[in-house]
N, C-alpha and C positions, 0 to 999 in steps of 0.2 A: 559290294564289289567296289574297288578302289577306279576311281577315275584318272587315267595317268594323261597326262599334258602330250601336246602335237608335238612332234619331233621337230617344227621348226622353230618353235621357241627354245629348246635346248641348242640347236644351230646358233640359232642367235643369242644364246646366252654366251658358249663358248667363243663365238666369234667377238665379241663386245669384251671379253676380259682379255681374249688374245692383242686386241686390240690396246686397251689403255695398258697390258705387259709392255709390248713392244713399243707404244706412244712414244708415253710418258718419259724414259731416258731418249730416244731419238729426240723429241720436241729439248728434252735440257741439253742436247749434249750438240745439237745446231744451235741453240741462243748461248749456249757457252762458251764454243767456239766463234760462237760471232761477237760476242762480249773479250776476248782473249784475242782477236786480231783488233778489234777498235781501239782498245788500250795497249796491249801489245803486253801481258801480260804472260805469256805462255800458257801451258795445260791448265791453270788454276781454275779459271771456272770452268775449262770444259768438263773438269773433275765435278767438282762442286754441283753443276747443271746434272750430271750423270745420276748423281745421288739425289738431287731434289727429283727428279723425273721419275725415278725407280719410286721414291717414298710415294709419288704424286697417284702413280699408276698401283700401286698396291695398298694405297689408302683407298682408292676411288673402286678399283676391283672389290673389296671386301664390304662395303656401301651398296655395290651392286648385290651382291652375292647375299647380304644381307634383306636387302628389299628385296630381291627375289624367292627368299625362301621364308619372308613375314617373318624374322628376326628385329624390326626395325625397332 
C-alpha cells in the first residue's frame, strides 16, 4: 500500500513556488526601479531587474521542486 504525504505539505509546496513565481520579478523590478530613479536612467534596469527576478524565481522553484521530489 503506497503511503501518500499530508495534504499540508503539498499546500506548502504550492504556496512556496507561488511565492518565489511571483517574488522574484516583484523583488527585481522594485530594486530596478529604484536603481532607474537613483541614476535616472529610465525603464533599463527596471527591465533588466524583471528578468534577473523571473530567472531568480524559476531557478530557485525548480531547486525546490527538485528537493522535494529527491531529484537532487
Amino acid at each position: 500500500m503506497k503511503r501518500t504525504k499530508p495534504p499540508f505539505q503539498a499546500m506548502a509546496l504550492t504556496s512556496s513556488i507561488a511565492s518565489q513565481l511571483a517574488g522574484g520579478p516583484l523583488a527585481g523590478a522594485f530594486l530596478g526601479k529604484w536603481i532607474d530613479g537613483h541614476y535616472s536612467t529610465g525603464p533599463t534596469f527596471l527591465i533588466i531587474g524583471i528578468f534577473l527576478g523571473l530567472g531568480a524565481g524559476t531557478y530557485g522553484t525548480i531547486h525546490l521542486v527538485r528537493t522535494y521530489t529527491g531529484d537532487d
